[in-house]
N, C-alpha and C positions, 0 to 999 in steps of 0.2 A: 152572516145575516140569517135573521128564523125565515122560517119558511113561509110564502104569503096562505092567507086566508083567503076563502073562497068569498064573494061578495055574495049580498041576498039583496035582492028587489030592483027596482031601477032607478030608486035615487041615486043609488052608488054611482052614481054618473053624470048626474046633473045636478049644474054649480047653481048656486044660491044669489052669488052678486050679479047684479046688472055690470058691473064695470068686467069689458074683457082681459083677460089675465095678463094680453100682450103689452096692455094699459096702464098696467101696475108696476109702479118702479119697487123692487121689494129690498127693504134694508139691507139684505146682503148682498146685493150689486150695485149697491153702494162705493165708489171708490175709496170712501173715508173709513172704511172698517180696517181692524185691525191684520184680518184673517180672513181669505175670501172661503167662504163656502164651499163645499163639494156638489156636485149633482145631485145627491139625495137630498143635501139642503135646500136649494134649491126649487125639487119637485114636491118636495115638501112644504115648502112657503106657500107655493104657487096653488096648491092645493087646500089650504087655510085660507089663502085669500076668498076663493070661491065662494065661502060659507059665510063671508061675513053679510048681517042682518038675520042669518036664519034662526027662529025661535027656540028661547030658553023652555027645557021642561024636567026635574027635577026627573033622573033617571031614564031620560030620553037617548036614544041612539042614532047616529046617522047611518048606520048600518040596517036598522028597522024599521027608523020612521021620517018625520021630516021636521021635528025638535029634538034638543039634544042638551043634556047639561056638560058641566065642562071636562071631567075626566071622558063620557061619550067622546067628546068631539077630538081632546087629545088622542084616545086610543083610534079612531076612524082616521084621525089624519095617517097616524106614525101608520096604522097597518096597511094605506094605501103605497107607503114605501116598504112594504113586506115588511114591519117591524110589529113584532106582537107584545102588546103590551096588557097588565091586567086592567080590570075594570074600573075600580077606584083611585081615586087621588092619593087617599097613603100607599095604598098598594104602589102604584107606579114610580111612588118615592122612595118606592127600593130598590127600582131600577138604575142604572147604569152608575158614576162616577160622579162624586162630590163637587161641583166648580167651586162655591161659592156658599157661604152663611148668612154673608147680606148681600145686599141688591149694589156690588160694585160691579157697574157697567163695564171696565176695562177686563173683566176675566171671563164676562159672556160672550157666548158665541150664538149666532140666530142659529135657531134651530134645541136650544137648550131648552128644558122643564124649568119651569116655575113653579115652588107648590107654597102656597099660605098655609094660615092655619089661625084657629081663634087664640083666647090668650094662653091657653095651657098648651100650645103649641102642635096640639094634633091637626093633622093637615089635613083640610078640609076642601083645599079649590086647587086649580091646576091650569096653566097658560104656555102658550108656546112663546118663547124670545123672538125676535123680530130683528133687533138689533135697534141702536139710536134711541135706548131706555125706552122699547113700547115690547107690550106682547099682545097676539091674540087672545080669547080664549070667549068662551062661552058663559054671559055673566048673568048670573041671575037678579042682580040689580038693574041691570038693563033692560031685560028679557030677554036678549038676544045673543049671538056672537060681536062682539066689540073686540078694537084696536084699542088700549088704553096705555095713556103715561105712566109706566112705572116711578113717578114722583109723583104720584098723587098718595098723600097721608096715609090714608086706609091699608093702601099699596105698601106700601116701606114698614107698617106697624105691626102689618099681619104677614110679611113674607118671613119665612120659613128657610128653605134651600132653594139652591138651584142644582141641576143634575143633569149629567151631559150622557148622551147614550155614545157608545163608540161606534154603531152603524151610521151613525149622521153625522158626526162631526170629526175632520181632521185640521189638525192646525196647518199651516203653509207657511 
């Protein structure tokens, strides 16, 4: 595992949703998964959850401020599990281990990268898996952080890879 980062401000600490975390069934404590999740998976979900509704802002961070675009929010989630990730969306899609080229749901694990990209394929956006074909991520069509169906058109025509980090996920 890298090493954790040191947090700056006192958002680092307070969650975003009204719904309490204990509230949230999160897709991989799911019975129906293929693969149960590790504890980092897990504190990881659990920690995405918190965020969701908090506002979209085109180079925003949760680490600085109190909007975020979506490689921000990826890299603030994975580094609250001490995983240091770069800043941007293609950057981070060179991080860890290929799952997937398309969006088959049988080879994801929650806790996986999602990264789109427009039609020449350079990756542009970044979501965390969920499991049950949804990810989080921070959508600037929304404004916000959203839960969305990975079958929605947009979704399937602009996805890219998927990419599994080895400090988060072990198969079982």
């Amino acid at each position: 595992m890298l090493a954790p980062r040191s947090l700056r401000g006192s958002l680092a600490h307070r969650p975003r949703s009204t719904t309490p975390p204990s509230k949230v069934l999160l897709p991989s404590m799911q019975q129906s998964q293929r693969s149960v999740a590790n504890k980092t998976t897990d504190r990881l979900l659990t920690r995405a959850y918190h965020y969701l509704g908090t506002p979209y802002r085109l180079g925003g961070s949760l680490e600085t401020g109190r909007a975020t675009d979506c490689s921000g929010f990826v890299q603030y989630i994975y580094q609250q599990a001490n995983i240091d990730l770069p800043r941007s969306s293609s950057e981070q899609a060179r991080e860890g281990t290929v799952v997937s080229r398309s969006l088959n749901f049988a080879r994801l694990l929650p806790g996986d990268l999602l990264f789109f990209g427009n039609r020449s394929r350079h990756i542009n956006h970044v979501g965390i898996y969920l499991g049950d074909g949804k990810m989080i991520h921070a959508s600037n069509s929304h404004h916000k952080v959203v839960i969305s169906d990975l079958d929605e058109p947009y979704l399937q025509g602009a996805f890219v890879v998927a990419k599994r980090l080895p400090e988060v996920q072990s198969r079982i």
